[in-house]
N, C-alpha and C positions, 0 to 999 in steps of 0.2 A: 579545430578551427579552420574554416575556408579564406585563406590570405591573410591579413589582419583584422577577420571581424569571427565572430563568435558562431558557434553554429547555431541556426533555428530551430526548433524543436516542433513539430506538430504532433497535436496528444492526439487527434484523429488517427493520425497515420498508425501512430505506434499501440493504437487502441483498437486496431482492427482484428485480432483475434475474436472467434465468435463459441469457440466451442472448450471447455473445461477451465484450466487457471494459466494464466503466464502473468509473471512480474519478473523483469528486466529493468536495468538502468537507463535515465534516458539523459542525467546529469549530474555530472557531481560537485560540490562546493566544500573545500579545503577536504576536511576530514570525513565529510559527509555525503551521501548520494541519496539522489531523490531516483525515487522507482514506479512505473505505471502498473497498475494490477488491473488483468481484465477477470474476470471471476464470471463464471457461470455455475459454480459450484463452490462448498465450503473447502475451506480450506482447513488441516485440521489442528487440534488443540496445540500450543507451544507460547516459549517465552524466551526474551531475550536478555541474558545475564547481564551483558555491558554497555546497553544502550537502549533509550527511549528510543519507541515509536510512532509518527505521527501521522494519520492519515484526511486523508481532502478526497474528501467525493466531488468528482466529478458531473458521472453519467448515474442513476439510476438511486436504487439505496443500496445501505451497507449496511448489517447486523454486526455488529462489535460483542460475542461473548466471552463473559466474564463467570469466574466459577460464584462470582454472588448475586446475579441478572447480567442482562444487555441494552446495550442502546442502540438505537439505530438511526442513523446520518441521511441528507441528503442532500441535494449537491448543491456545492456550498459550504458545506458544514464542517468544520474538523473538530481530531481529537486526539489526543496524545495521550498513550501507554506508557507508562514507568517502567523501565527496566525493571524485570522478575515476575512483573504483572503476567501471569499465566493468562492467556486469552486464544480465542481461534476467533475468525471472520469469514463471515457468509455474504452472498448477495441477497437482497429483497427482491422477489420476483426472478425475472429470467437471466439478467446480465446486469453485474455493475464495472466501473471504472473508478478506479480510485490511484491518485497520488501517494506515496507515502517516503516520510522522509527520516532517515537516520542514518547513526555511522557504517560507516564503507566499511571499516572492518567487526559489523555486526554478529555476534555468535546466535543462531535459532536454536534452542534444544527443542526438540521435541514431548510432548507430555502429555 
């Protein structure tokens, strides 16, 4: 916090990586953290044992797979993963930008 007001967030700024994956925190609310993902590449298969995942496209589209098809988002668009839901997610085309919100103390396994 800057004095007594809150920090501003710009999703530009913290969306300006242009090459492979970052997702970092950009806020958290009580138990929970919202994180910006820039993607120019898949990310790979995994799931989260003790926490739903929800993601908000921003910029571009998202491929959401699931071991029984995929859907795919665009911006604007959200969806929420049930904890255990084994999935990975891809960008559509060159680059996307996506929101995604769950608990801060998130476990990823791999899979």
């Amino acid at each position: 916090m800057n004095g007594n007001l809150p920090e501003v967030i710009t999703l530009k700024t913290e969306s300006s990586t242009h090459f492979g994956y970052d997702n970092h925190p950009i806020a958290k609310i009580n138990d929970h953290v919202v994180r910006i993902s820039t993607m120019t590449e898949p990310y790979h298969w995994h799931f989260h044992p003790n926490s739903d995942e929800t993601f908000l496209v921003i910029e571009g589209r998202l491929s959401i797979e699931f071991e029984s098809g995929s859907l795919e988002l665009g911006p604007g668009q959200l969806l929420t993963v049930p904890r255990g839901v084994r999935h990975r997610t891809r960008p559509v085309g060159a680059r996307s930008v996506n929101l995604t919100f769950e608990l801060a103390q998130s476990e990823t396994v791999r899979a």
